[in-house]
C-alpha positions as a Markdown table, in Angstrom:
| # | Residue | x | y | z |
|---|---|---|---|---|
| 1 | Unk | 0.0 | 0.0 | 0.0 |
| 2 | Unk | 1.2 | 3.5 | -1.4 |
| 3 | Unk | 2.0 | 6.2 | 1.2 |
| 4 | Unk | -0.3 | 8.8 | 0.3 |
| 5 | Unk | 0.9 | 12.1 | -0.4 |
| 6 | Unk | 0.0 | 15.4 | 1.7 |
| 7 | Unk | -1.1 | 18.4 | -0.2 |
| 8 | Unk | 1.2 | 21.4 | -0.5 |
| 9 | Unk | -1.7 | 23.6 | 0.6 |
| 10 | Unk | -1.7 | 21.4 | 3.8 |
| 11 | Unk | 1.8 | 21.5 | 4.9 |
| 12 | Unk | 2.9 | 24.2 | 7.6 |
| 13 | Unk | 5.7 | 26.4 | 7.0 |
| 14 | Unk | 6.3 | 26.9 | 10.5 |
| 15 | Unk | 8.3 | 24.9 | 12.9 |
| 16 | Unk | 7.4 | 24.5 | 16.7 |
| 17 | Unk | 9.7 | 24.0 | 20.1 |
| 18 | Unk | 6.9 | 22.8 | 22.6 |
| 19 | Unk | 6.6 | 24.1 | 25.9 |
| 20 | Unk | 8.9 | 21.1 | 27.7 |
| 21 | Unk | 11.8 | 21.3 | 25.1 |
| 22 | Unk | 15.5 | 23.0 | 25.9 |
| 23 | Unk | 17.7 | 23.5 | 23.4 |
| 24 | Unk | 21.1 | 25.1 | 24.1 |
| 25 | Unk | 23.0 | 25.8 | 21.0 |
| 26 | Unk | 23.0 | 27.9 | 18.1 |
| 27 | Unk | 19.4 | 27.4 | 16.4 |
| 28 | Unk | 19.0 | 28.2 | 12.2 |
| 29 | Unk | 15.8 | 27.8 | 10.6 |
| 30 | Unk | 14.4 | 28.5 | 6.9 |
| 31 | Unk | 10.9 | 28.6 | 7.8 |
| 32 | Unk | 9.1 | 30.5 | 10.3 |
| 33 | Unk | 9.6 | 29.6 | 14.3 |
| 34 | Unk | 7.6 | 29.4 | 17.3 |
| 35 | Unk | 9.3 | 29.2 | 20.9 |
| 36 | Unk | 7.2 | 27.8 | 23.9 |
| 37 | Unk | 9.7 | 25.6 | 25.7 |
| 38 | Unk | 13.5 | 27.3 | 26.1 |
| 39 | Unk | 16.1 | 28.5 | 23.9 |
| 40 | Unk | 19.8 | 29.2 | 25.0 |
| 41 | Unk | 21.7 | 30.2 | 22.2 |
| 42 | Unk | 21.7 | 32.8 | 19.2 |
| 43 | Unk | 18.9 | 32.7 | 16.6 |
| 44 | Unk | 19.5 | 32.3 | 12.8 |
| 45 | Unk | 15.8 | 32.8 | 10.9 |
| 46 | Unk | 16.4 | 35.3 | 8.3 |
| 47 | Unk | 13.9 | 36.1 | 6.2 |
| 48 | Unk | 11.4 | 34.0 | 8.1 |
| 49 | Unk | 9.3 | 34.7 | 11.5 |
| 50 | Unk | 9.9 | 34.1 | 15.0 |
| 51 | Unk | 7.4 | 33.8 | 17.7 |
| 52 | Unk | 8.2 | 33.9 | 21.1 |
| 53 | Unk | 4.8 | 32.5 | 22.9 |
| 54 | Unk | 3.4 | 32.9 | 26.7 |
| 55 | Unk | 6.2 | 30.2 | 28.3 |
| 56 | Unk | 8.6 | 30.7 | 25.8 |
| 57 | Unk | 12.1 | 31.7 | 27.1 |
| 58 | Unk | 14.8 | 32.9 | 25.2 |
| 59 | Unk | 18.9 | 33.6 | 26.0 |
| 60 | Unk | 20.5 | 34.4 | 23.0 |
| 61 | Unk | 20.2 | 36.8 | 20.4 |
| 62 | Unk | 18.0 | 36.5 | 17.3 |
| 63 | Unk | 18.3 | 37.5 | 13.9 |
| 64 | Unk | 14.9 | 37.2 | 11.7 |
| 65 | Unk | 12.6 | 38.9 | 9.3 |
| 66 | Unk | 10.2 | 39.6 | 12.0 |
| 67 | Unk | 9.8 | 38.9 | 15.4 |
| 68 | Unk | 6.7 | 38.6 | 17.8 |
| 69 | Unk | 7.7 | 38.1 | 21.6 |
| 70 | Unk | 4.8 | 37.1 | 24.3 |
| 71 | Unk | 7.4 | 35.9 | 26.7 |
| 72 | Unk | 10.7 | 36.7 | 27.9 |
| 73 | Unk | 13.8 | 37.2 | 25.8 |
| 74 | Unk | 17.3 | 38.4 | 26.8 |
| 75 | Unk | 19.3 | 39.3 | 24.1 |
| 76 | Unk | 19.3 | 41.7 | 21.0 |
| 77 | Unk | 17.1 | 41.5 | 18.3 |
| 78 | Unk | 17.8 | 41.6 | 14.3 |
| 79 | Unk | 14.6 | 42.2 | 12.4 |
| 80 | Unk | 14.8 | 43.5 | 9.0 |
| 81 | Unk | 11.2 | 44.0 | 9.1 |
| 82 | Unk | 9.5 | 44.3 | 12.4 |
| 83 | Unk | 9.3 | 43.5 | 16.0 |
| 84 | Unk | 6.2 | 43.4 | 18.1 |
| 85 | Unk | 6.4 | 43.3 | 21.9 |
| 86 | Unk | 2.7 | 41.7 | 23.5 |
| 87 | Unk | 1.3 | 42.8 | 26.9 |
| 88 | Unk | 2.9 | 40.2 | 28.2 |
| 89 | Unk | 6.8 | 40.3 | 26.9 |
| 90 | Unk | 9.2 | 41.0 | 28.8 |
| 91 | Unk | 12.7 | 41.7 | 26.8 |
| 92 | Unk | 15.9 | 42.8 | 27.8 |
| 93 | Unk | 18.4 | 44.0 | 25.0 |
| 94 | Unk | 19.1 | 46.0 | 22.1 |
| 95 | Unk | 16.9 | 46.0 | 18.8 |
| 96 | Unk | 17.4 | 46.6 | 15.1 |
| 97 | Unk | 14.3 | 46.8 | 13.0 |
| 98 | Unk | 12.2 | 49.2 | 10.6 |
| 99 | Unk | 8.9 | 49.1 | 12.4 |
| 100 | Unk | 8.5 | 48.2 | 16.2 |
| 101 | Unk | 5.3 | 47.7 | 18.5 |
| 102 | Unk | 5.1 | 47.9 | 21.9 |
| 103 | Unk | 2.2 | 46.9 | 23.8 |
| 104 | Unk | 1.0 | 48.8 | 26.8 |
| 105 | Unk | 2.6 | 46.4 | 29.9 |
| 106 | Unk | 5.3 | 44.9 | 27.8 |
| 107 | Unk | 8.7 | 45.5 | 29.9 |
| 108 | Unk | 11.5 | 46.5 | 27.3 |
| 109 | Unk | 14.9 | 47.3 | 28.7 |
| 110 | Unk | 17.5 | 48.4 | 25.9 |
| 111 | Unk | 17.9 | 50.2 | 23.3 |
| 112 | Unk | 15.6 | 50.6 | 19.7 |
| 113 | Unk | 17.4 | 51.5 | 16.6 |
| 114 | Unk | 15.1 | 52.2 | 13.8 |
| 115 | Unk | 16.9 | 51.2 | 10.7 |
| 116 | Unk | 15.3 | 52.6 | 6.9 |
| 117 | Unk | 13.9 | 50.7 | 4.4 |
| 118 | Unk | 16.8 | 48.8 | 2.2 |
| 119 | Unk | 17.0 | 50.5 | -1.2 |
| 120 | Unk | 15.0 | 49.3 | -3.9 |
| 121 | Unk | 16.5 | 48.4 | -6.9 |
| 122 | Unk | 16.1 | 50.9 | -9.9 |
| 123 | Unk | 15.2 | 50.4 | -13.5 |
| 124 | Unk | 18.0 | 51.6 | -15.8 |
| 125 | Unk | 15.9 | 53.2 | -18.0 |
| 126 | Unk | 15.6 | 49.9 | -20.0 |
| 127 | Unk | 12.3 | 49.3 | -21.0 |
| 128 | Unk | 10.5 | 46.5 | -22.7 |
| 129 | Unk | 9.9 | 48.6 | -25.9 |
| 130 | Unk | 13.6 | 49.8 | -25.8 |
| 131 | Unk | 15.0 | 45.7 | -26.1 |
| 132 | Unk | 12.8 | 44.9 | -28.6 |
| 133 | Unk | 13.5 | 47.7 | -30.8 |
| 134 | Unk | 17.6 | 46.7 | -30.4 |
| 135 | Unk | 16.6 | 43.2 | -31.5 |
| 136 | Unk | 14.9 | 43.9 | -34.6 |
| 137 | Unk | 17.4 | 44.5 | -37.6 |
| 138 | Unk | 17.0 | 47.9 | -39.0 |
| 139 | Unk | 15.1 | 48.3 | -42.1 |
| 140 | Unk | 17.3 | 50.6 | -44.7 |
């Protein structure tokens, strides 16, 4: 009997550390992360999500796309996006981001550096028109 398959629209991009796992080490992930047991050790997520929840306990720092912290976290935080800080977060340590949100009874003790957007890329002034026109031999 054939395994079946799970559909792609069914599988969760997002990896989980339950709330009785400890993991002390350096931690990389390439798809989002949420924390409810402990973390001791720096935080490698970039470009993806991590979620610190209720009971989840982080020493280390973290370097992400975005961060969301509901418990504690001692260390600074990377985000080349944004951070958000629940009621109930309590973080101590320096942060990078664009955009940050601090809840009203979230303890934050450090420092908040607000970083600009990274520049966008700009056309040349190559357009679509412009390459076609070079690839067409000239008509004498």
């Amino acid at each position: 009997m054939e395994t079946p398959k799970v559909p792609d629209t069914a599988r969760s991009e997002m990896s989980l550390i339950g709330e009785s796992v400890v993991i002390k080490g350096e931690l990389s992930c390439s798809e989002d992360l949420y924390i409810g047991g402990q973390v001791e050790g720096a935080i490698e997520l970039k470009g993806n999500r991590l979620t610190v929840g209720p009971n989840g306990r982080v020493k280390g720092n973290v370097n992400a796309r975005a961060a969301v912290v509901q418990g504690k976290l001692e260390g600074n935080i990377h985000a080349s996006d944004r951070v958000d800080l629940k009621q109930s977060a309590v973080v101590v340590g320096d942060i990078a981001t664009q955009r940050i949100s601090i809840d009203e009874d979230a303890y934050f003790k450090g420092s908040v550096n607000i970083q600009k957007e990274a520049p966008k890329k700009e056309v040349l002034g190559v357009t679509a028109l412009s390459l076609n026109e070079a690839a067409q031999p000239r008509k004498r």
